[in-house]
Backbone as JSON, one array per atom type, in Angstrom:
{
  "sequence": "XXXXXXXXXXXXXXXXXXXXXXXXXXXXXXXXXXXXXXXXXXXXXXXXXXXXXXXXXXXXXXXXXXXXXXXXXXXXXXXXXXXXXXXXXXXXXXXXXXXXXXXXXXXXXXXXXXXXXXXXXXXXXXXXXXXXXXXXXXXXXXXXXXXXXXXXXXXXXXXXXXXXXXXXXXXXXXXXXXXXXXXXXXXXXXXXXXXXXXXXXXXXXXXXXXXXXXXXXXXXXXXXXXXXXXXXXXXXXXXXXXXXXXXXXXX",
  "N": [[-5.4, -19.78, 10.38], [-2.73, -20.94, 12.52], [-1.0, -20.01, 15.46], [2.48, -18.35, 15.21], [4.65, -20.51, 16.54], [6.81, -19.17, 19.27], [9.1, -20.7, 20.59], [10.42, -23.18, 18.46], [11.42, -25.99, 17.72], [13.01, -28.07, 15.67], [14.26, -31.59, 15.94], [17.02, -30.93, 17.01], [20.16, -30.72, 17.96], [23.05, -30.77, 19.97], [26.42, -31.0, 19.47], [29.59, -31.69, 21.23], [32.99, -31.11, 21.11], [35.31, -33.36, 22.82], [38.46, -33.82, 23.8], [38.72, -34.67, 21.54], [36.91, -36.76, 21.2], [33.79, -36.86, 20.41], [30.93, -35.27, 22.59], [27.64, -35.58, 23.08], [25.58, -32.9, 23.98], [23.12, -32.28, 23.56], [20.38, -34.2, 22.21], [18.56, -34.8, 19.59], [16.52, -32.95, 20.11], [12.82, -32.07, 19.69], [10.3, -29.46, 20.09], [7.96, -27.37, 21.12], [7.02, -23.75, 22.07], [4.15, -22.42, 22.2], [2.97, -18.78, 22.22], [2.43, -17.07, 25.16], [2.72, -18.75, 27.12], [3.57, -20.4, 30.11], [6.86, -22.19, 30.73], [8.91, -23.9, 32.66], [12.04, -25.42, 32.81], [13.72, -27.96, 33.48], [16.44, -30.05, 35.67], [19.16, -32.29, 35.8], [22.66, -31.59, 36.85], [24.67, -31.25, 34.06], [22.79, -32.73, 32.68], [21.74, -31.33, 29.92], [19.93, -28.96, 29.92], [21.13, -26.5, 30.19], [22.19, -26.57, 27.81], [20.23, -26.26, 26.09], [18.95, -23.74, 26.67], [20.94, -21.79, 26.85], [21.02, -22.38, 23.47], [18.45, -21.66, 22.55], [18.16, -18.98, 23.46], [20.55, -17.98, 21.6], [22.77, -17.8, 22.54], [24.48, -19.53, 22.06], [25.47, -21.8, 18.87], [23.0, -24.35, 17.66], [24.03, -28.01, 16.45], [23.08, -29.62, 14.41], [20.07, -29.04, 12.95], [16.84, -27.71, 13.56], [16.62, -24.41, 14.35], [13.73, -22.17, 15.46], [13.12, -18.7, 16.28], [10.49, -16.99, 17.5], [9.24, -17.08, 15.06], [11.47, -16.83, 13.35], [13.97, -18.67, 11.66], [16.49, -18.6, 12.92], [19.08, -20.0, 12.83], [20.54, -19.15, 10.43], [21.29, -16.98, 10.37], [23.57, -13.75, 10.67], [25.93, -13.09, 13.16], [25.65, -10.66, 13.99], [23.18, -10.4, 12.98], [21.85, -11.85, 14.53], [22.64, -11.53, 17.09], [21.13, -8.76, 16.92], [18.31, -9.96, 16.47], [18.19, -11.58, 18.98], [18.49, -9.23, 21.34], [16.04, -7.37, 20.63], [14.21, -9.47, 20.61], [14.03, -11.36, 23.31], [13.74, -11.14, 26.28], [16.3, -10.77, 28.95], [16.8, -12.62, 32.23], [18.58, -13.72, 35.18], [20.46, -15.53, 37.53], [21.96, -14.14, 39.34], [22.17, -10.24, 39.34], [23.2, -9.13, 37.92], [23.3, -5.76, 37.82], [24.24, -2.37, 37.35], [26.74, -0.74, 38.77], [26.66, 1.73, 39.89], [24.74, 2.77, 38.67], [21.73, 4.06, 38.37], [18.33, 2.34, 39.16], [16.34, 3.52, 37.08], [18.25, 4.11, 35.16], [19.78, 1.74, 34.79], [17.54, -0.4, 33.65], [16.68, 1.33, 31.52], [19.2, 0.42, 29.82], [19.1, -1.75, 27.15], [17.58, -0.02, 26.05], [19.04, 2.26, 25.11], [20.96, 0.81, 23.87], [19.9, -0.33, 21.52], [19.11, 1.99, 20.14], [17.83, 4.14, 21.16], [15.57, 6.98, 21.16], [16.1, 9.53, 23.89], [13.66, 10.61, 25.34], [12.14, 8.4, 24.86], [13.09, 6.48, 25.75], [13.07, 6.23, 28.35], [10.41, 6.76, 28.95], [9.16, 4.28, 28.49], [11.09, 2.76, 30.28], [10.5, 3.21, 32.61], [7.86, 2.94, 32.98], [7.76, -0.13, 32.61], [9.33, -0.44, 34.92], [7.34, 0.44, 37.22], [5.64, -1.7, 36.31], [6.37, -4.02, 37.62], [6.21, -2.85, 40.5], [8.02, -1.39, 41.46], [7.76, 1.69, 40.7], [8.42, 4.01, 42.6], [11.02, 3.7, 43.39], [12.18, 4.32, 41.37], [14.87, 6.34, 41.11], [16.92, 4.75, 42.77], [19.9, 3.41, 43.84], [21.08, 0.06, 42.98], [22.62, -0.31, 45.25], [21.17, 0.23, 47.09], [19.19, -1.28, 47.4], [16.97, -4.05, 47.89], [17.44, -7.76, 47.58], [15.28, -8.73, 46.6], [14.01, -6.56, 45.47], [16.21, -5.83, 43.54], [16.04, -7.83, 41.45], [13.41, -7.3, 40.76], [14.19, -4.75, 39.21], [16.19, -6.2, 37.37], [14.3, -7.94, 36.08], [12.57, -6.35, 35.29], [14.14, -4.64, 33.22], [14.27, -6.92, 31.53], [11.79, -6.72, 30.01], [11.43, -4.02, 29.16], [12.27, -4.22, 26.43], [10.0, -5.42, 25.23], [9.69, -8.21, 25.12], [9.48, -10.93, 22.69], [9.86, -12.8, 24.07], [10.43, -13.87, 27.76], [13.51, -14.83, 28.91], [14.13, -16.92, 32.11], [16.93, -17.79, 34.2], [18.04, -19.44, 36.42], [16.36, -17.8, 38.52], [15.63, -17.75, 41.18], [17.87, -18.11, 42.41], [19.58, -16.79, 44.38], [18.0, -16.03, 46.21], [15.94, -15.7, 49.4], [13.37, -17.88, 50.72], [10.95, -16.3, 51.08], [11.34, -14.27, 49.39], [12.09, -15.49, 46.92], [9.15, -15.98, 46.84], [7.79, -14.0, 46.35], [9.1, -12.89, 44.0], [8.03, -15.22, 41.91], [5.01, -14.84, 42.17], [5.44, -12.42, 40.83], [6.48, -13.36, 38.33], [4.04, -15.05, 37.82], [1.57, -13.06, 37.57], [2.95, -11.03, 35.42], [2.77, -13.8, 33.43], [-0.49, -14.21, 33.42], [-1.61, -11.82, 33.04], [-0.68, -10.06, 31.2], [0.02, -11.46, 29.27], [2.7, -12.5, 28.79], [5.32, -14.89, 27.7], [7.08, -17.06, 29.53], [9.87, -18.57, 30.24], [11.27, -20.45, 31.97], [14.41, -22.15, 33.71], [15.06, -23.76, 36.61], [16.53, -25.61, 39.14], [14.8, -26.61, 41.64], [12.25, -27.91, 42.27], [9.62, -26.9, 43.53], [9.75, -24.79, 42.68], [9.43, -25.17, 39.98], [7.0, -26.14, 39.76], [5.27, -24.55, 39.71], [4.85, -23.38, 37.33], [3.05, -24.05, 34.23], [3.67, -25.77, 32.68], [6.3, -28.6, 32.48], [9.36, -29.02, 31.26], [11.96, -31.78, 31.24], [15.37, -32.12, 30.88], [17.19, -35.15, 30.19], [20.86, -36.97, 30.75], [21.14, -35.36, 27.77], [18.75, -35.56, 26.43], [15.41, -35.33, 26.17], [13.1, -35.71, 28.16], [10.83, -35.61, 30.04], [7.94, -33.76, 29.2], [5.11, -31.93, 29.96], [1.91, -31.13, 32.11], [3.3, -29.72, 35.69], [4.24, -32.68, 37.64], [1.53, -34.26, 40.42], [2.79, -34.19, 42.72], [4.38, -32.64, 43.47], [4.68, -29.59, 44.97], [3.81, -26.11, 44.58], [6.1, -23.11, 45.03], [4.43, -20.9, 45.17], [1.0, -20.24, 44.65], [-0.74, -20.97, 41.46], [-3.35, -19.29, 39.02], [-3.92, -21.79, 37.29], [-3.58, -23.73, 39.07], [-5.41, -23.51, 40.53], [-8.26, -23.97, 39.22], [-7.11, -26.99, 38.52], [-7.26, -27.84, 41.11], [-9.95, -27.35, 41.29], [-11.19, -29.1, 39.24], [-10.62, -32.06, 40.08], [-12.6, -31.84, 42.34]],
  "CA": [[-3.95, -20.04, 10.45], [-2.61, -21.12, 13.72], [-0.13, -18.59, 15.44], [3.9, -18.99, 15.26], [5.03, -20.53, 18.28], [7.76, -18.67, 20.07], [10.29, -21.48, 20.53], [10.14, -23.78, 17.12], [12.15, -26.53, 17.54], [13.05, -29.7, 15.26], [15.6, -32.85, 15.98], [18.03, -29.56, 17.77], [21.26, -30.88, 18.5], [24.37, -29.7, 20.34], [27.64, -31.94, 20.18], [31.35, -30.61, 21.38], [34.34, -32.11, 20.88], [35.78, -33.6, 24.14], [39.73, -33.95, 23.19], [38.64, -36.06, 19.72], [36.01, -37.34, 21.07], [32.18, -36.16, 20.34], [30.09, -35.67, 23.69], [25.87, -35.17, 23.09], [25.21, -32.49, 25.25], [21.24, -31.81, 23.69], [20.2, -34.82, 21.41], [16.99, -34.61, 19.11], [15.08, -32.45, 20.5], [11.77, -31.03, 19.17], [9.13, -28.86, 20.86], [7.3, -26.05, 20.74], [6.77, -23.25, 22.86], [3.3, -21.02, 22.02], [2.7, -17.7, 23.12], [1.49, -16.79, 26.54], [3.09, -20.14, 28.42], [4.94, -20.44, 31.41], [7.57, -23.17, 30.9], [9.85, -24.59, 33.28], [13.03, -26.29, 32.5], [14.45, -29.0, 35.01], [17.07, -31.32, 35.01], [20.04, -32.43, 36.84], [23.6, -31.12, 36.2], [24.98, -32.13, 32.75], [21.49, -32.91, 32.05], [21.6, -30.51, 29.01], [18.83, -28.0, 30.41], [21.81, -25.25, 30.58], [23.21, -25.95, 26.76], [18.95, -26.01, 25.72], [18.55, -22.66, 27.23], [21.96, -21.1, 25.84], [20.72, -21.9, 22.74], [17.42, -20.63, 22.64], [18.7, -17.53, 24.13], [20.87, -17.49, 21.11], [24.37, -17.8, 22.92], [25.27, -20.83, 21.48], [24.66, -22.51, 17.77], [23.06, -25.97, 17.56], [25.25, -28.33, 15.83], [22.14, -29.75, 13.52], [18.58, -28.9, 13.27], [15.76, -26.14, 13.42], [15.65, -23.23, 15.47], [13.04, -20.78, 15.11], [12.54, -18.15, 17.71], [8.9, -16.51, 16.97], [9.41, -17.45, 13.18], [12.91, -16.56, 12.33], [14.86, -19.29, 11.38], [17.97, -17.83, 13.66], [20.77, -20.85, 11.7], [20.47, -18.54, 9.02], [21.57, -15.47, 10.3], [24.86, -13.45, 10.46], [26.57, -13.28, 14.62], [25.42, -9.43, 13.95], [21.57, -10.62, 13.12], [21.58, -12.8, 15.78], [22.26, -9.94, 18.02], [19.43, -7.79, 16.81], [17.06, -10.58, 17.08], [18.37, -11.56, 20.59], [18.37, -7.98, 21.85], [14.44, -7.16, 20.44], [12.79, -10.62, 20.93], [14.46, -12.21, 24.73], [14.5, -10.39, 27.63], [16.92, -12.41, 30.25], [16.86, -12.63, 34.01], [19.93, -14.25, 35.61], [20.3, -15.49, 38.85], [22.83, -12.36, 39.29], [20.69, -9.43, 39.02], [23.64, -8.21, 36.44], [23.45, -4.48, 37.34], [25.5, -1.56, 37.3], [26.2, -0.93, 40.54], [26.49, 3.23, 39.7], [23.71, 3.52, 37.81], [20.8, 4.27, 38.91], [17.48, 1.52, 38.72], [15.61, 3.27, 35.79], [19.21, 3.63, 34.39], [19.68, 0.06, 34.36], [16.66, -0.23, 32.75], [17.14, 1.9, 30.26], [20.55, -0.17, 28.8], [18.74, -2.28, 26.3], [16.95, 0.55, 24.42], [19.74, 2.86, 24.59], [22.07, 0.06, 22.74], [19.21, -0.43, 20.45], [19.45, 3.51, 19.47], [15.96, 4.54, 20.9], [15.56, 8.05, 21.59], [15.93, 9.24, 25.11], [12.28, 10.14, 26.07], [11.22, 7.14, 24.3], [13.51, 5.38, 26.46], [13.05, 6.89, 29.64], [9.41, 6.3, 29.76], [9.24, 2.94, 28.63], [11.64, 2.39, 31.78], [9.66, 3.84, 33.83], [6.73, 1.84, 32.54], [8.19, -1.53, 33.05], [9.68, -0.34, 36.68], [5.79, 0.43, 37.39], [4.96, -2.83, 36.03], [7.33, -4.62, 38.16], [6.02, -2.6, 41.59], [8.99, -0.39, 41.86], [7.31, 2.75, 40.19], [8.96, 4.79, 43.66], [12.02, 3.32, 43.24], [13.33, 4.47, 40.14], [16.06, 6.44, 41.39], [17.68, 4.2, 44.07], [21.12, 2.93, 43.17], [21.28, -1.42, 43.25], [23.21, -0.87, 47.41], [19.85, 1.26, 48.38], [17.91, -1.77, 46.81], [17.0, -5.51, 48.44], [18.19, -8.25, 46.6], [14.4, -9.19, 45.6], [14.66, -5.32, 44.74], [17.24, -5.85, 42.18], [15.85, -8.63, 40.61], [12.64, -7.02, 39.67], [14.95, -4.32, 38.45], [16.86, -7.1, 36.09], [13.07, -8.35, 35.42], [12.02, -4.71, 34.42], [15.14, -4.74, 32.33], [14.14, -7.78, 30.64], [10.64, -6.79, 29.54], [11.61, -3.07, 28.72], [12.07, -3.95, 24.74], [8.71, -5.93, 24.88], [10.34, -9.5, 23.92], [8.56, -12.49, 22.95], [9.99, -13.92, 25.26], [11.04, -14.18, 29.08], [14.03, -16.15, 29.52], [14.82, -16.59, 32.64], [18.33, -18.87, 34.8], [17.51, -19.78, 38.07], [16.2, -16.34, 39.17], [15.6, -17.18, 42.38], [19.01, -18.93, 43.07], [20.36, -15.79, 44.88], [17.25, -15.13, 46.65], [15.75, -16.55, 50.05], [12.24, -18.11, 50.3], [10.28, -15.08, 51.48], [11.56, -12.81, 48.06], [11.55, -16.17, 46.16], [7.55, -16.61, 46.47], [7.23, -12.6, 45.62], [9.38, -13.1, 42.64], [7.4, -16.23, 41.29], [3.85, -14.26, 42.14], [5.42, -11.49, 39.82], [6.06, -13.85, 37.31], [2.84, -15.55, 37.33], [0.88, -12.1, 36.78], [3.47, -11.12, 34.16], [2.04, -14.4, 32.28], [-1.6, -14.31, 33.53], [-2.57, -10.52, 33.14], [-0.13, -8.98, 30.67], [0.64, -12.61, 28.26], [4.23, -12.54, 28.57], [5.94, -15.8, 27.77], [8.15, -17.51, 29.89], [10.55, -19.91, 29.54], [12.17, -20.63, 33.21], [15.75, -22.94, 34.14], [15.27, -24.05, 37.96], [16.94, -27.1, 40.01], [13.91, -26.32, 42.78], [10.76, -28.82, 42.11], [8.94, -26.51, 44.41], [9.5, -23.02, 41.81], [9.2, -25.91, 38.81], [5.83, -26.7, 40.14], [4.43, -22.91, 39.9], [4.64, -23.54, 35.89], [1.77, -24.65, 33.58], [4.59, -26.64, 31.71], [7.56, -28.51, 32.67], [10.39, -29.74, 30.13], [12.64, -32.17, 31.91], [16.11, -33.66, 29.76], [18.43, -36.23, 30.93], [21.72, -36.84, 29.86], [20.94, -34.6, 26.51], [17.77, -36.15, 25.66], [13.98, -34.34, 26.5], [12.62, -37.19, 29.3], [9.5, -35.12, 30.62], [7.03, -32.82, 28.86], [3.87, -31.8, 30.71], [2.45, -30.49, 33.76], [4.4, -30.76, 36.56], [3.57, -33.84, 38.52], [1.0, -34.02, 41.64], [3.33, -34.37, 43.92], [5.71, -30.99, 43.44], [4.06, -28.53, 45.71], [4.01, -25.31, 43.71], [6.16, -22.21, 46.11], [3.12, -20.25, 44.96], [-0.35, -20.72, 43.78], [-1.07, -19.99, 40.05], [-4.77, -19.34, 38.59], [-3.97, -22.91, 37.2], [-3.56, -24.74, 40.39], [-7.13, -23.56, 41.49], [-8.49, -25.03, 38.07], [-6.91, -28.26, 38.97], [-8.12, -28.75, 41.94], [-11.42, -27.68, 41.35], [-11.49, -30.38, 38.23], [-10.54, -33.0, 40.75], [-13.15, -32.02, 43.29]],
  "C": [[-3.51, -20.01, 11.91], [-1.57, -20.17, 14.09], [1.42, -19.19, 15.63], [3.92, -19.04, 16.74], [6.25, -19.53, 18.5], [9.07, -19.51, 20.12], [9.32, -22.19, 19.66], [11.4, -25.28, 17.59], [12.53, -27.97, 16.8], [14.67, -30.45, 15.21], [16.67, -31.87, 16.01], [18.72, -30.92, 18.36], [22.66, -30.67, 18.82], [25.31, -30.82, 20.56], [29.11, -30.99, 20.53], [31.96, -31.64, 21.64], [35.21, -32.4, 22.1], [37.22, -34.17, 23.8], [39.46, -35.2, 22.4], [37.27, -36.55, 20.5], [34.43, -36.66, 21.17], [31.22, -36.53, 22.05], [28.77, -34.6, 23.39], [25.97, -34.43, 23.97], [23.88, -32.01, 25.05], [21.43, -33.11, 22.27], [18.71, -34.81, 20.71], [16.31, -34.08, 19.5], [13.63, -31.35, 20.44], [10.99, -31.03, 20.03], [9.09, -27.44, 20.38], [6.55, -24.99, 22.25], [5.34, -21.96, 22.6], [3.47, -20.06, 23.17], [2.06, -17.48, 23.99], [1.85, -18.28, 27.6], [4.04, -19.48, 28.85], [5.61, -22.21, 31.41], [8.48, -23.65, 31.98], [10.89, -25.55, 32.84], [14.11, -26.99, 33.78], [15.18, -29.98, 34.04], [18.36, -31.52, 35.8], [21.55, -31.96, 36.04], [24.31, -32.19, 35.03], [23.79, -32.64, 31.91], [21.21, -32.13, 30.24], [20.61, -29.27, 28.74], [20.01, -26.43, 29.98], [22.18, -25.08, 28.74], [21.0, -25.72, 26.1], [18.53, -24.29, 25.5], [19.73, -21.47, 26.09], [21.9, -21.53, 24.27], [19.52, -21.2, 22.17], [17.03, -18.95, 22.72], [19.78, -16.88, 23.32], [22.68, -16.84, 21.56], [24.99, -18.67, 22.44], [24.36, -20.88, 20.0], [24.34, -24.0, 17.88], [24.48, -26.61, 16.23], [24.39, -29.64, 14.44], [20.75, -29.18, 14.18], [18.04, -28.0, 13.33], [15.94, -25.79, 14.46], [15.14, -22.14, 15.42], [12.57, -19.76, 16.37], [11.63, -17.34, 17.02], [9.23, -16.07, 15.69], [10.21, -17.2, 12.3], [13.52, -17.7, 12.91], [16.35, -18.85, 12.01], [19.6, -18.65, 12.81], [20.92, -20.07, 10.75], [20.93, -17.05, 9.37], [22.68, -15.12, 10.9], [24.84, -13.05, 11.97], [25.68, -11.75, 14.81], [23.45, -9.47, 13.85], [21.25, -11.06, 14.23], [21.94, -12.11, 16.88], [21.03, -9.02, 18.21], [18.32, -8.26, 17.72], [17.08, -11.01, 18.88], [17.94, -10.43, 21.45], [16.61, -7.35, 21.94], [13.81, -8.56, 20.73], [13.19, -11.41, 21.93], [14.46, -11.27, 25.35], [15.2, -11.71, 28.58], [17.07, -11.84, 31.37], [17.76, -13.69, 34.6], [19.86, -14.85, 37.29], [21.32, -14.88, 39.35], [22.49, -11.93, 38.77], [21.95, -8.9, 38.13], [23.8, -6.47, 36.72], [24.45, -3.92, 38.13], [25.23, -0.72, 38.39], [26.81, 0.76, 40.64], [25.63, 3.55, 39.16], [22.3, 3.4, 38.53], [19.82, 2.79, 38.44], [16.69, 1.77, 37.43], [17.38, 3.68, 34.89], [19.57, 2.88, 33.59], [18.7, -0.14, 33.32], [16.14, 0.17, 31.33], [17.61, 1.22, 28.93], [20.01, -0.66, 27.54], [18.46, -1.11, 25.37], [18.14, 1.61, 23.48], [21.39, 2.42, 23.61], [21.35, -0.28, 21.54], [18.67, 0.93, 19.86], [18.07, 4.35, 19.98], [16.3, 6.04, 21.93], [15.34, 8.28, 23.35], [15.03, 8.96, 25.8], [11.85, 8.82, 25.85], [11.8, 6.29, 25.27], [13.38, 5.02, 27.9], [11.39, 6.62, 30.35], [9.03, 5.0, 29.66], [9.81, 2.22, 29.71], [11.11, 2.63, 32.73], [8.25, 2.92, 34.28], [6.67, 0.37, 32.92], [8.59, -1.1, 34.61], [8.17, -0.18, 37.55], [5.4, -0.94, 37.19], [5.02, -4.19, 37.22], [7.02, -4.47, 39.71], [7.22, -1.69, 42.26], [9.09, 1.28, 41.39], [8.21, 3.93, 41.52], [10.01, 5.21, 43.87], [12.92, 3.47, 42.06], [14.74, 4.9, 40.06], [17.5, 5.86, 42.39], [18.76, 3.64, 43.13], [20.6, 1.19, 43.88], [21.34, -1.57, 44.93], [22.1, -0.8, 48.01], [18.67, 0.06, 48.07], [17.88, -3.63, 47.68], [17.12, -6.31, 47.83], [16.71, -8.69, 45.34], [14.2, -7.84, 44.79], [14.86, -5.74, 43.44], [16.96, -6.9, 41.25], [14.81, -8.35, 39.83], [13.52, -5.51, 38.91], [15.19, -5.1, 37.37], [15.03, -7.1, 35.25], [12.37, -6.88, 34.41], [12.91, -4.45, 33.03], [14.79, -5.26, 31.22], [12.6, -7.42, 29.45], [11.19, -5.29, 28.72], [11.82, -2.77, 26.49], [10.52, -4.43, 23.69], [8.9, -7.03, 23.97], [9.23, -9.86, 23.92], [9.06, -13.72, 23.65], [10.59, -13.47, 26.78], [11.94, -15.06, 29.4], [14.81, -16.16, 30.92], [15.82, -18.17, 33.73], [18.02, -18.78, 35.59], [17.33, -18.53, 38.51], [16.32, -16.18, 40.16], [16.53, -17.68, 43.24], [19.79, -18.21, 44.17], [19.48, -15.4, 45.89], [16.88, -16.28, 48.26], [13.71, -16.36, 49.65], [10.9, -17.5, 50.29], [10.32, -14.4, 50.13], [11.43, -13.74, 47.21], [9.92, -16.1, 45.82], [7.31, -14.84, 46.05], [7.58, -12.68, 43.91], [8.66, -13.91, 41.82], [5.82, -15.6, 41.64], [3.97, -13.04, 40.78], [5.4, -12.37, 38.55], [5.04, -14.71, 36.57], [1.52, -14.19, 37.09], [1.45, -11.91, 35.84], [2.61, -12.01, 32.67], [0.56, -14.75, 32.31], [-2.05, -13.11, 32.96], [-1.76, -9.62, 32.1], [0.23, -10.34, 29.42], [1.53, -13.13, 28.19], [4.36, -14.12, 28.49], [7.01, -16.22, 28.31], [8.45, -18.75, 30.17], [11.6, -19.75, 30.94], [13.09, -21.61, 33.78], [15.36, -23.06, 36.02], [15.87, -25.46, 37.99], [16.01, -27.61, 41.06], [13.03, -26.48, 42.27], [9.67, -27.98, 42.43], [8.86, -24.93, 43.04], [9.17, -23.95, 40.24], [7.73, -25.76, 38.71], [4.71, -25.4, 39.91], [4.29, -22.33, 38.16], [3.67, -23.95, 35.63], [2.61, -25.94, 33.2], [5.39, -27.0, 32.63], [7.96, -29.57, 31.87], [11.56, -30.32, 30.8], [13.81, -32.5, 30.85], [17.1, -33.95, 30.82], [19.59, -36.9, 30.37], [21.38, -36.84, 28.14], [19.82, -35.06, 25.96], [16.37, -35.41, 26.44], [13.4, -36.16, 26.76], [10.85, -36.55, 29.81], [9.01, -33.79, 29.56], [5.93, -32.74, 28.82], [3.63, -31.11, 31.46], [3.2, -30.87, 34.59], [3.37, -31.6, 37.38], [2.89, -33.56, 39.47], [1.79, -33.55, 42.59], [4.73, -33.45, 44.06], [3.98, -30.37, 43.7], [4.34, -27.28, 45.11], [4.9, -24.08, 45.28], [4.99, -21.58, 46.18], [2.36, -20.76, 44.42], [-0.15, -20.15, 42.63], [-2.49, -20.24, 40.2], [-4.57, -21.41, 38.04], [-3.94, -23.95, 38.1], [-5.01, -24.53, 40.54], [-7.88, -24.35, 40.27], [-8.61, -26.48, 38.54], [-7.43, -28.94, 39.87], [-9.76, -28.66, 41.89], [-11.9, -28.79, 40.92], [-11.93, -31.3, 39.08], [-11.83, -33.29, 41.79], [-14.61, -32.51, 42.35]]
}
């Protein structure tokens, strides 16, 4: 039996009502995301990459069609389910690291379990665990000011993993960042999905952080235009284990 993918998707579509009139902003679009990929999502503004993502992520409802996030049927479930499942199976990473700018880093960290009722120790070392994972094991007590901005993002990132989703979703992460903390951030998230499985599912505008995917899912006004690797000719910011592959093939 083959394994549930992670993202499920069939003939998904999102329309909204533009004063009376209907405007496509995701048209037909099926795919599938198995476990243990690194996706990329590109596309130009209005493209429909942003309403794709917000629903996946379970902020928005499609407006026909399947969506299964790792094998729940989500159309089917009450604003209050669709919380749960959001909360236990996505972690999200923002391109605003989001935190609470009094609370401490394993604080932060924390938030998820302690809205999902989980006892303190239980919660406390699991945070700790992911902040270790992340390379900030030192850093647990620093407040966000005492922290650098690539800092605070593996914070958010620690955040995100801390419930142990099946998924990684993350919005231009490194939109906030410059290109020095960018290529650290995109090294973390290519161990993340090399050495630990994690799945992620990544939103950029930047060919160059697209390119550092196995996958990339392009759409164009609301329609899915590219799905593949990314092209030769996007220079990855970082190497993955899959780039060396590639070129070996070639040689």
């Amino acid at each position: 039996m083959s394994e549930v993918p992670v993202i499920d998707t069939e003939h998904l579509q999102k329309v909204y009502s533009a004063g009376g009139t209907p405007l496509v902003a995701l048209a037909d679009v099926t795919l599938r995301v198995q476990k243990g990929e690194f996706v990329a999502v590109v596309g130009a503004s209005g493209s429909g990459k942003s309403t794709f993502m917000n629903l996946i992520g379970l902020l928005d409802r499609p407006t026909s069609g399947v969506l299964r996030l790792d094998g729940v049927d989500v159309a089917r479930l009450t604003p209050n389910q669709r919380a749960v499942v959001r909360n236990r199976k996505i972690g999200f990473v923002f391109q605003g690291f989001n935190l609470l700018r009094r609370t401490s880093a394993l604080e932060n960290v924390e938030l998820p379990l302690l809205y999902a009722g989980v006892p303190a120790r239980v919660r406390t070392d699991a945070a700790k665990q992911a902040l270790t994972q992340v390379g900030l094991g030192e850093r647990m007590g620093h407040m966000p000011n005492e922290l650098s901005g690539g800092q605070q993002q593996r914070v958010a990132i620690a955040r995100a993993l801390v419930n142990q989703p099946a998924l990684l979703l993350a919005d231009e992460p490194t939109g906030n960042l410059d290109s020095t903390t960018t290529r650290e951030i995109l090294t973390l998230f290519v161990d993340l999905n090399v050495n630990h499985g994690i799945t992620v599912v990544m939103v950029t505008h930047e060919l160059d952080v697209a390119a550092v995917s196995r996958r990339v899912v392009q759409f164009k006004d609301g329609h899915l235009v590219m799905d593949g690797p990314p092209p030769p000719e996007w220079t990855p910011a970082v190497p993955a284990p899959w780039h060396v592959a590639k070129t070996s093939e070639v040689a």
